[in-house]
PAZAPA-4460 file (N, C-alpha, C; in steps of 0.05 Angstrom, whole numbers, plus 32768, in hexadecimal, padded with zeros to 4 digits):
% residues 93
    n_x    n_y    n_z   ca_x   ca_y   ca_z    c_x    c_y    c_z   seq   type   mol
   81B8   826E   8493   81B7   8252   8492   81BF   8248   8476     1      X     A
   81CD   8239   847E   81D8   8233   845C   81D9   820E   8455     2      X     A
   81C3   8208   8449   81BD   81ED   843F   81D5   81E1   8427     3      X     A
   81E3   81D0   8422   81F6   81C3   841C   81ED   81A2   8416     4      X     A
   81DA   8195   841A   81CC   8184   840D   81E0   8167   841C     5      X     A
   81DB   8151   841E   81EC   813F   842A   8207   8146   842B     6      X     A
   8217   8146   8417   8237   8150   841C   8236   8168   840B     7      X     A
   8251   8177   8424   825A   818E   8416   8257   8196   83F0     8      X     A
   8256   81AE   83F0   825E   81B4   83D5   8284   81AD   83D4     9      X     A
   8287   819C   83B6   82AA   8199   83B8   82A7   8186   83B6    10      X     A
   829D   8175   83D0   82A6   8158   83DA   82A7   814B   83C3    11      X     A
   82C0   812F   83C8   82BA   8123   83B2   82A9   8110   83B4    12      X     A
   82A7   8107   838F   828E   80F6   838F   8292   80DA   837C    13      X     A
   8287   80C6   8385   8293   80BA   8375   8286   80B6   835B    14      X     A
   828F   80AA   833E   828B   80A1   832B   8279   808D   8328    15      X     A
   8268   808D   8313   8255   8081   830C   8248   8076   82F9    16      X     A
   8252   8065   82E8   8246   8061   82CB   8226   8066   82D3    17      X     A
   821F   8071   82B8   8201   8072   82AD   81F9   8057   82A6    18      X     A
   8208   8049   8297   81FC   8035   8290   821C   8022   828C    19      X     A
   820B   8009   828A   8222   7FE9   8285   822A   7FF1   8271    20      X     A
   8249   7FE9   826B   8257   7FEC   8252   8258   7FCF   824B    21      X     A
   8251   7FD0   822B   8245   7FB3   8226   826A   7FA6   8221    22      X     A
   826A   7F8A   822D   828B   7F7D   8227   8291   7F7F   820D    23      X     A
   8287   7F7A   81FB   8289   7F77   81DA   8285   7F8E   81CB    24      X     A
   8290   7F92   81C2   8281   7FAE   81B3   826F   7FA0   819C    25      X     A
   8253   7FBC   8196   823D   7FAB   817F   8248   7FBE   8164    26      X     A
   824F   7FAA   814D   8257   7FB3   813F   823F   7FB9   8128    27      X     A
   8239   7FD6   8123   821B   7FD5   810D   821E   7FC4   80F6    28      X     A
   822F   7FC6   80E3   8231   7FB9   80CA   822A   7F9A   80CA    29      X     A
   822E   7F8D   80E2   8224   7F70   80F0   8206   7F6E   80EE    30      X     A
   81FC   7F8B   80EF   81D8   7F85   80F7   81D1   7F81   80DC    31      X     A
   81BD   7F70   80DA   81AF   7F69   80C3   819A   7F88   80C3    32      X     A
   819D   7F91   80A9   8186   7FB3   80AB   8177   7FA3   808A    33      X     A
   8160   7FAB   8095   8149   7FA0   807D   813B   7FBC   807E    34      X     A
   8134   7FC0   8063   811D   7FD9   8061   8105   7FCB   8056    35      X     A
   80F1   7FD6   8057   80CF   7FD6   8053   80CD   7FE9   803E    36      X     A
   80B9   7FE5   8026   80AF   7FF0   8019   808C   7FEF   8018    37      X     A
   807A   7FFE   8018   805F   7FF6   801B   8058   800B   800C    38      X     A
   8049   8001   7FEF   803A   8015   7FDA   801D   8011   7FE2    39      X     A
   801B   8026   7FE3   7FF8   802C   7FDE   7FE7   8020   7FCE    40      X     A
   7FC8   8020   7FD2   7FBE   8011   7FB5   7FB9   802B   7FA7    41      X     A
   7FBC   8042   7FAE   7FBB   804C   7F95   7FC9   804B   7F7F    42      X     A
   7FE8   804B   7F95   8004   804F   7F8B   8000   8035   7F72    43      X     A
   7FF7   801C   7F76   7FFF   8004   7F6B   7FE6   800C   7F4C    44      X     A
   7FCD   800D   7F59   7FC1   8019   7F3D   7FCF   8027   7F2C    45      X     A
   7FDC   803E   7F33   7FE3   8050   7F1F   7FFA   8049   7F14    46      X     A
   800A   8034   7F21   8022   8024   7F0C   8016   8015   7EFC    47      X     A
   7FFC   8010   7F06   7FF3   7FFC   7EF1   7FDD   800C   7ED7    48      X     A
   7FDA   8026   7ED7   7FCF   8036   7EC3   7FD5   802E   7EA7    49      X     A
   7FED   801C   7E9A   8000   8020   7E89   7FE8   8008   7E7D    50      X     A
   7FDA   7FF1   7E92   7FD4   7FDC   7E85   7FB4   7FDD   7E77    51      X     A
   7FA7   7FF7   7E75   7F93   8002   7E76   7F96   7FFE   7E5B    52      X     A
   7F7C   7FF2   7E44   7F82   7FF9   7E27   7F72   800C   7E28    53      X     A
   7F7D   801C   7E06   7F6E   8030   7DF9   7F51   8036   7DF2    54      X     A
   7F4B   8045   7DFA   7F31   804B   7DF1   7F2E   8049   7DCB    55      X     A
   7F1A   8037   7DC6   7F14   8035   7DAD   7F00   804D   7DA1    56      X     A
   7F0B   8067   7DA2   7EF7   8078   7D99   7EDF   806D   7D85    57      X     A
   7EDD   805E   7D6B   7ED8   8057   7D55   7EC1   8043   7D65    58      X     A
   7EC2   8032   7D7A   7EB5   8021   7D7E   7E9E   802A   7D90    59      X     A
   7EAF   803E   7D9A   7EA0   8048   7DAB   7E84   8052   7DAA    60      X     A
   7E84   8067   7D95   7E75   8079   7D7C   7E5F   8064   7D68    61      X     A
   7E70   804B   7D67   7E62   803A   7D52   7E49   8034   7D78    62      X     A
   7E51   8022   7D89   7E3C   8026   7D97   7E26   8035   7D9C    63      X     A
   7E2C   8047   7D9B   7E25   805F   7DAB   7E08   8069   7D96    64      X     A
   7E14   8062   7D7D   7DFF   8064   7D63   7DEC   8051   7D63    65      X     A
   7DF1   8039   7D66   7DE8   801A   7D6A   7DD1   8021   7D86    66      X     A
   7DDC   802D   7D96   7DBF   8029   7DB3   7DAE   8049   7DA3    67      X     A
   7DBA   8053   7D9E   7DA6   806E   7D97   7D8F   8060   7D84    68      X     A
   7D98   8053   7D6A   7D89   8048   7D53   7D77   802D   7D5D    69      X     A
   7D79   802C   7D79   7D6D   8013   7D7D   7D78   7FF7   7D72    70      X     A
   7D98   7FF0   7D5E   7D9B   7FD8   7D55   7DB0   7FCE   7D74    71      X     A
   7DBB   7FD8   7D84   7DCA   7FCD   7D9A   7DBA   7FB3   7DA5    72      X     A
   7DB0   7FB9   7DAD   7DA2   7FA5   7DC2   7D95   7F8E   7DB2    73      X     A
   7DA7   7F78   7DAE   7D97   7F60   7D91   7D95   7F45   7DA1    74      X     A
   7D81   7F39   7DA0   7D76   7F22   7DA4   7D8F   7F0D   7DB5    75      X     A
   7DA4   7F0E   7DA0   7DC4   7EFB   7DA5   7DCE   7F0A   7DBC    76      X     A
   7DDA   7F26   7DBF   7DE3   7F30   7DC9   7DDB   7F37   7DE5    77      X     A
   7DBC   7F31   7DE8   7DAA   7F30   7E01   7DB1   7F11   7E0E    78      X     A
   7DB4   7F00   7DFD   7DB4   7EDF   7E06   7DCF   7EDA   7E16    79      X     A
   7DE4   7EE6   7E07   7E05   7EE4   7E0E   7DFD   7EFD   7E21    80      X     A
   7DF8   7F0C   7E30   7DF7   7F1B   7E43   7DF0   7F08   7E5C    81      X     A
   7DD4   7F02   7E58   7DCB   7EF4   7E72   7DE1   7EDD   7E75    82      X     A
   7DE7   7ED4   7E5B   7DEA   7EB4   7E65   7E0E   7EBA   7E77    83      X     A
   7E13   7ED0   7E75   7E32   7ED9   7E7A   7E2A   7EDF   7E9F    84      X     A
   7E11   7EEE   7E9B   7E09   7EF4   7EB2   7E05   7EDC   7ECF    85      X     A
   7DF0   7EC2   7EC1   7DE9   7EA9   7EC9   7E05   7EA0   7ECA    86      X     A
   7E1E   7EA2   7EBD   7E3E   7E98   7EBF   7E43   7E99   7EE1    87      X     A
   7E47   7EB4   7EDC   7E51   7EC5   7EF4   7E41   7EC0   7F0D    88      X     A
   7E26   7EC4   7F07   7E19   7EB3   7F27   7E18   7EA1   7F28    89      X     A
   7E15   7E8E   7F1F   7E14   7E6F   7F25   7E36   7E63   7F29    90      X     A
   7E44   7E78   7F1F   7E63   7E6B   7F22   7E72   7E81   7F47    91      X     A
   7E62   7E82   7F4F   7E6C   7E86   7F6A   7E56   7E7C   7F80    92      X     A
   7E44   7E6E   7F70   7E38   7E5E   7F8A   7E45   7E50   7F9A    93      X     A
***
């Protein structure tokens, strides 16, 4: 028994586009092409590393002597703390 499927093997067949041939042709150089760029926030920090100032070794040391010796912490310097502090909360009520 020999199966051969609707028509013979041979027969002809007719043609068939796959798909519509568009009338116009699309020309690419016509398409508007935009690219995207999207940095990271790390990426954007670390361009911005450059705006970081120097460590003041000298000032640093002079502190550092000043809280050890007990003269850091002075009367003025306690007043301009809070009152910077009272700034800051009362200026986002």
């Amino acid at each position: 028994m020999d199966i051969y499927g609707v028509q013979p093997p041979g027969a002809p067949r007719p043609v068939e586009p796959a798909a519509a041939v568009p009338s116009t042709p699309v020309n690419p150089a016509s398409q508007e092409i935009s690219d995207v760029v999207e940095i990271s926030t790390i990426a954007s920090l670390a361009g911005r590393i450059h705006e970081i100032p120097d460590i003041r070794v000298d000032l640093v040391q002079r502190v550092r002597q000043e809280i050890a010796t007990g003269r850091y912490e002075t009367p003025e310097k306690l007043e301009i703390a809070v009152n910077r502090i009272m700034d800051d909360l009362l200026g986002t009520l």
